[in-house]
C-alpha positions as CSV (number, residue, x, y, z in Angstrom):
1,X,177.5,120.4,165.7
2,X,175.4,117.5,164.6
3,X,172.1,116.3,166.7
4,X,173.9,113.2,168.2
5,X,176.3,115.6,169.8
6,X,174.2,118.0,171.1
7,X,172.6,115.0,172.7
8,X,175.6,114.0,174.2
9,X,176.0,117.1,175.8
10,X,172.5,117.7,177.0
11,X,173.1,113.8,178.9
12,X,176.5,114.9,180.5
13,X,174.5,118.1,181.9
14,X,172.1,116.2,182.9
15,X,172.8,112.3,183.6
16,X,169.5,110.1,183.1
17,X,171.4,107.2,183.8
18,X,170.5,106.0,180.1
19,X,172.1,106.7,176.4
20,X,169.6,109.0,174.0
21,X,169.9,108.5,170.6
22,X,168.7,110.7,168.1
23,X,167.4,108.8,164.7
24,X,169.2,111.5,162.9
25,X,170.8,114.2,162.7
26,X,169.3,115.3,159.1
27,X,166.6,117.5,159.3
28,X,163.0,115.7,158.5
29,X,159.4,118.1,159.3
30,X,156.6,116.3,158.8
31,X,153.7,118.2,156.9
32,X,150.3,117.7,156.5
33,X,148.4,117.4,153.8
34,X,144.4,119.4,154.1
35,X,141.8,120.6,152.2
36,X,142.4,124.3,152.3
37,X,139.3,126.5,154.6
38,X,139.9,129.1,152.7
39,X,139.7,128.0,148.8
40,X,136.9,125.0,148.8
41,X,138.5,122.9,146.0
42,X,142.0,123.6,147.2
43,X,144.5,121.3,148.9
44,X,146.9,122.9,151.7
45,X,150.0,121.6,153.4
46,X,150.9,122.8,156.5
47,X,153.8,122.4,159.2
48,X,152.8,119.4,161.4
49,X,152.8,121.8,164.6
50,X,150.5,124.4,162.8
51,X,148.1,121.7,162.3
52,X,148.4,120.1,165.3
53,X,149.0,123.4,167.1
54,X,146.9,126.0,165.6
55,X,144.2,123.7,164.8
56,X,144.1,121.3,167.0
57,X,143.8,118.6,163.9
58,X,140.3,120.0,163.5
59,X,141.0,120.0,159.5
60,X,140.8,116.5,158.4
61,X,144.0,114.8,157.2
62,X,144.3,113.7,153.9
63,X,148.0,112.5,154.3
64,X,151.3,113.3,155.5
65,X,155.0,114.3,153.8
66,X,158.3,113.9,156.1
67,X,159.9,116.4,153.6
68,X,163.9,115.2,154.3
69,X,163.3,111.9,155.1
70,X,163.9,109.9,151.7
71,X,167.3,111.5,151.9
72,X,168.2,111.2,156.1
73,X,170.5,108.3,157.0
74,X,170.0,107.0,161.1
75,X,172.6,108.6,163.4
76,X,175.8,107.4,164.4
77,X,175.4,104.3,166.6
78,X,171.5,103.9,166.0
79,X,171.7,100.8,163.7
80,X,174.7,99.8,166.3
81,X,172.3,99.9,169.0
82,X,169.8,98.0,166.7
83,X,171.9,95.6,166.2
84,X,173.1,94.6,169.5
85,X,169.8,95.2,171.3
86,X,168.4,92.2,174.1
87,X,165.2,94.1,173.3
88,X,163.6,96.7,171.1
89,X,160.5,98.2,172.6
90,X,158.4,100.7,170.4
91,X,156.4,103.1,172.8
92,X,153.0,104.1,172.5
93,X,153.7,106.6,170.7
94,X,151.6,108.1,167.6
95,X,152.5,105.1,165.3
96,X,152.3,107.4,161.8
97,X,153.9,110.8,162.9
98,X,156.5,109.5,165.8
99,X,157.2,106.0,165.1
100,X,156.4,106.4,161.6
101,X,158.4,109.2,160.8
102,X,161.4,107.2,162.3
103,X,160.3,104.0,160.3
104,X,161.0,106.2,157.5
105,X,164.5,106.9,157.7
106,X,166.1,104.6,155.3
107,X,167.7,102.0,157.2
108,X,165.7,102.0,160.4
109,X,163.1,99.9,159.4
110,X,165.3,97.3,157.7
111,X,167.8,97.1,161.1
112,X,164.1,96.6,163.3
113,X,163.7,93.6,160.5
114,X,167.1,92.1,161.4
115,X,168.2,92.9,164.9
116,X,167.9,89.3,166.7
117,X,166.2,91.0,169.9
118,X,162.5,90.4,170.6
119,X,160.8,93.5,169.5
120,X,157.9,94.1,171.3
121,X,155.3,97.0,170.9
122,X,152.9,98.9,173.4
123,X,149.4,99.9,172.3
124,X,149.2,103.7,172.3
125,X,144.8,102.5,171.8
126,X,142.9,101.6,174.7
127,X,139.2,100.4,174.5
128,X,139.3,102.3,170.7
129,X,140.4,105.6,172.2
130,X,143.8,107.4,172.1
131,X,145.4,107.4,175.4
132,X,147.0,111.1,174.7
133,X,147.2,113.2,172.0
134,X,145.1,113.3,168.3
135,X,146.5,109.6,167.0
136,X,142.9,108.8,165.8
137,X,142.9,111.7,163.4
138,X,146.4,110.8,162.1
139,X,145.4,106.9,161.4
140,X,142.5,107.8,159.7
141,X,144.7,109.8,157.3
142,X,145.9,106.4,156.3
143,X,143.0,104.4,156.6
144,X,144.1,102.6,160.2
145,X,141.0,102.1,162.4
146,X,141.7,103.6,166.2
147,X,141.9,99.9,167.4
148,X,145.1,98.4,169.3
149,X,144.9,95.4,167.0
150,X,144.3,97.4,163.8
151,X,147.8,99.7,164.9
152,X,149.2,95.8,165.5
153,X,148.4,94.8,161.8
154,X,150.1,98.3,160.8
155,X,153.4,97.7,162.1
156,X,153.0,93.8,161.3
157,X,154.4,90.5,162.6
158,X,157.8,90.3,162.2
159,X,157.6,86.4,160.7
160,X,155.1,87.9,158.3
161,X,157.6,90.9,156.9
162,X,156.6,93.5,159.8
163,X,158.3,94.8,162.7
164,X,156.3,92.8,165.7
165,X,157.1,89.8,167.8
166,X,155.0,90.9,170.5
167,X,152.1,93.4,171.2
168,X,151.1,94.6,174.6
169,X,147.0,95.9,175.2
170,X,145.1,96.7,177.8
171,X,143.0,94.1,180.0
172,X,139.7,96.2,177.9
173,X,141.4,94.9,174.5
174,X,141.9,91.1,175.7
175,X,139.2,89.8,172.8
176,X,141.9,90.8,170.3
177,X,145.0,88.7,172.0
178,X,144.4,85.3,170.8
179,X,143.4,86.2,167.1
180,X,147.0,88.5,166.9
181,X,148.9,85.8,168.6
182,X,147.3,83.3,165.8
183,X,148.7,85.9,163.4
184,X,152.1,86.0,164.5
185,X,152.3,88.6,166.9
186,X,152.7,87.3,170.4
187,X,149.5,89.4,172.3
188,X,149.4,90.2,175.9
189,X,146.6,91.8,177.8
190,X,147.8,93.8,181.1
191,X,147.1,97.1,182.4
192,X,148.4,99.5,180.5
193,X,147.5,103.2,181.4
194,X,150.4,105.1,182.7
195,X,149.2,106.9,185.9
196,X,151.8,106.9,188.3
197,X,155.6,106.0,188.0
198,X,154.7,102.7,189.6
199,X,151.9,101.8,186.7
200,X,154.8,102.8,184.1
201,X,157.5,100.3,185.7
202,X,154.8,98.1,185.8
203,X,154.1,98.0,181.9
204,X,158.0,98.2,181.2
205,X,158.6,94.9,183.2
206,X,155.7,93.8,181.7
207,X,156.9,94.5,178.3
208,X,160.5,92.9,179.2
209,X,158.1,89.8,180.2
210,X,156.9,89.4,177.2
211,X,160.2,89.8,175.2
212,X,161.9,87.3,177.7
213,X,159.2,84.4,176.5
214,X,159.8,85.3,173.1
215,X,163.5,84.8,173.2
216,X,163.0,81.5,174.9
217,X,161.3,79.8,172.4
């Protein structure tokens, strides 16, 4: 039974009152590349998880490999949903080994490019520091600083080739708003860390702000 079924089924159990879409149903594991401990000199990939997991991204990164995902294709009704979107939020989520790794599927991207929905991004960077996770040690890997403008520039301004209309930071980050709104990507500073359910309604309408003065103009 492919992934976007399984979904399904998982949704009927249990009703979120939303539609989840996988990205695909192909298999993609993202690896990472390290120098190994063991054999100075050496270079080791290892499973995402065991890295992440095991070491708790204490080995530096050198890079990543979504082994699978030159040859995935998006899942049925993903580039559908693209398509006829009133808006496409990305989360903030790790922007390399989350978003990224869905960027990557061939045909994601490209439908991000073309939908005619606003597409606005959240900062997953507060005041230069992850909100959750190890995101700092992934963007290193690829030479992003841990800044919410600098993860901006990385996913781009949609007018500019990029994925971005609009870019929501925190009230710390506000310096950066004008200076990415002068490069194409329509900057808002509000609060953004997610506490309480209230504070994450709060950033979603804020979000659907955002995209609704995009669209207007």
């Amino acid at each position: 039974m492919p992934l976007h079924r399984v979904v399904e089924r998982l949704q009927a159990r249990w009703p979120l009152g939303l539609r989840l879409l996988p990205a695909t149903d192909d298999e993609v594991e993202t690896h990472v590349v390290v120098d190994d401990p063991e054999h100075p000199g050496a270079r080791l990939e290892l499973h995402f998880q065991e890295w992440w997991t095991r070491y708790r991204a204490s080995l530096p990164a050198l890079s990543f490999v979504q082994h699978g995902a030159a040859g995935a294709t998006p899942a049925a009704g993903v580039l559908e949903a693209l398509a006829a979107a009133d808006v496409v939020l990305l989360a903030p989520s790790n922007p390399v080994v989350s978003i990224g790794t869905i960027l990557g599927i061939p045909g994601i991207r490209a439908a991000l490019r073309a939908t005619s929905a606003p597409v606005v991004g959240v900062s997953p960077i507060i005041g230069g520091t992850v909100v959750r996770g190890m995101a700092d040690a992934c963007l290193s890997a690829i030479g992003v600083e841990t800044d919410a403008a600098a993860v901006a520039r990385f996913y781009g301004a949609r007018p500019h080739g990029g994925l971005l209309d609009g870019w929501l930071v925190d009230e710390v980050d506000a310096a950066e708003a004008d200076t990415l709104t002068a490069d194409g990507i329509q900057t808002r500073a509000v609060p953004l860390w997610l506490r309480d359910e209230p504070m994450s309604a709060a950033v979603a309408a804020d979000a659907l702000d955002l995209a609704a003065e995009i669209a207007r103009r």
